[in-house]
N, C-alpha and C positions, 0 to 999 in steps of 0.2 A: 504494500500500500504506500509508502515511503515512499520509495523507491518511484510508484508512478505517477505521485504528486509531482517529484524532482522532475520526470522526463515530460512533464505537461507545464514545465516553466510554475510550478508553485512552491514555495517551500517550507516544508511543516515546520508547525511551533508548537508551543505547550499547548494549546489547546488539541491541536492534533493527536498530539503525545497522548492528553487523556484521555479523548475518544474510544483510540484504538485501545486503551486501556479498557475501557466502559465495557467494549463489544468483547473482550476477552482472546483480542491474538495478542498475548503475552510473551510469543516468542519474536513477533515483527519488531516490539516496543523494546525489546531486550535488543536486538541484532541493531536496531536505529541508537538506541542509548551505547549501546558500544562504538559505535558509527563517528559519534557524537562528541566522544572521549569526555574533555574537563572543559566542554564548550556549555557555557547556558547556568542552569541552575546544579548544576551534579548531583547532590545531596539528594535535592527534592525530587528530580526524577528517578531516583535507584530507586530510596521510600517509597515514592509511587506504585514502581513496577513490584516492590514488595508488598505493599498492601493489596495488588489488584491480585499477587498472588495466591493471596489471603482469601480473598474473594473467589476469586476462581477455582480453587482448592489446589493449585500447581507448587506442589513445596520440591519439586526435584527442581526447577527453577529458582524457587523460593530462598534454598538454600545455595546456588552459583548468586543470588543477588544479592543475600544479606553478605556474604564472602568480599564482596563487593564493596558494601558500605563498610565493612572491616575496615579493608584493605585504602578506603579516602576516610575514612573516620578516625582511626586508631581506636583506644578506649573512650574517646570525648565524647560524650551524646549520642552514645547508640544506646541505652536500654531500651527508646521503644522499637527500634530495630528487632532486638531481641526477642521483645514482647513478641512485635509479631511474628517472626520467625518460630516462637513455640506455642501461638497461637495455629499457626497453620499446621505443625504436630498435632496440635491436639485434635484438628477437626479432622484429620483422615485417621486419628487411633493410634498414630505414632505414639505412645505414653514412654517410651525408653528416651526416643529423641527428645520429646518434651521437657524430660526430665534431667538429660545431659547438659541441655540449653540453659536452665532453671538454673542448675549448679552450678555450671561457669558462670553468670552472671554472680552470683553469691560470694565465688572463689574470687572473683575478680572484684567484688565489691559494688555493684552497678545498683543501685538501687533509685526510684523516681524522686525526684522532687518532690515534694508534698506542695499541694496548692491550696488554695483559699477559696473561700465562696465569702465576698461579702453580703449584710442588707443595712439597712439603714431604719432603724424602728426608733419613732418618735425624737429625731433628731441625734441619737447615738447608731454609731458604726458598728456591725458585732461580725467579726472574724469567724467562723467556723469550717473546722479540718475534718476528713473525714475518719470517722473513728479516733476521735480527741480524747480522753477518758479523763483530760486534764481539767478540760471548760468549766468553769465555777457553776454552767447549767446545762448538764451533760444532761442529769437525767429527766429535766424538761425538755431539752431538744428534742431525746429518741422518743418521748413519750408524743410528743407531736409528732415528730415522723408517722412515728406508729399509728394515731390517727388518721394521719394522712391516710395512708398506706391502704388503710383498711375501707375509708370512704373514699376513695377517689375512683 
């Protein structure tokens, strides 16, 4: 498909890139991204071609991509790399791969960020994390969660 955008005078961009991602030829997106070398966004199209992998269910791919993002990554910023990389184990029953993946992230130290959810209630800011056990109102939080949860 690349390939006969090029010989028709047009020439693919990210949007292209995700389409062919969308439609699931994961191998034309891979042969283009290598094509491509360290021209454009690098990072974001491997992650790309990893997540559609995800999607697709393609981990024999899944894992020449994430090898990939290794190999421009080093250990900086790849846990959700990982993630998905053992996300896609788990969806085809891989549990050994899964679980190799798991480890090396551990041994290696990779762990997420923790992030924030602000709100803003009656003119105060209130921070919560998930699974906080710390919040000075932990157990009204879950307890509304838990209402939510149950009426919504």
């Amino acid at each position: 498909m690349f390939y006969s955008l090029q010989q028709n005078g047009l020439e693919p961009d990210a949007v292209t890139f995700v389409a062919v991602l969308r439609v699931g030829r994961l191998d034309e997106a891979h042969n283009f991204s290598k094509q491509l070398g360290v021209e454009g966004n690098v990072l974001g199209r491997w992650g790309s071609l990893l997540a559609a992998c995800r999607v697709h269910i393609n981990f024999e791919l899944g894992k020449i991509v994430s090898s990939k993002l290794l190999e421009l990554e080093g250990n900086d910023g790849i846990y959700g790399y990982h993630i998905l990389l053992s996300n896609i184990y788990a969806e085809v029953g891989n549990w050994q791969s899964f679980d190799n993946v798991r480890r090396g992230m551990r041994k290696m130290r990779l762990s997420k960020e923790v992030g924030c959810s602000w709100i803003d209630t009656s003119g105060y800011p209130h921070c919560f994390v998930s699974k906080d056990k710390k919040h000075p109102q932990y157990c009204m939080i879950y307890d509304m969660l838990g209402y939510l949860t149950i009426n919504m």
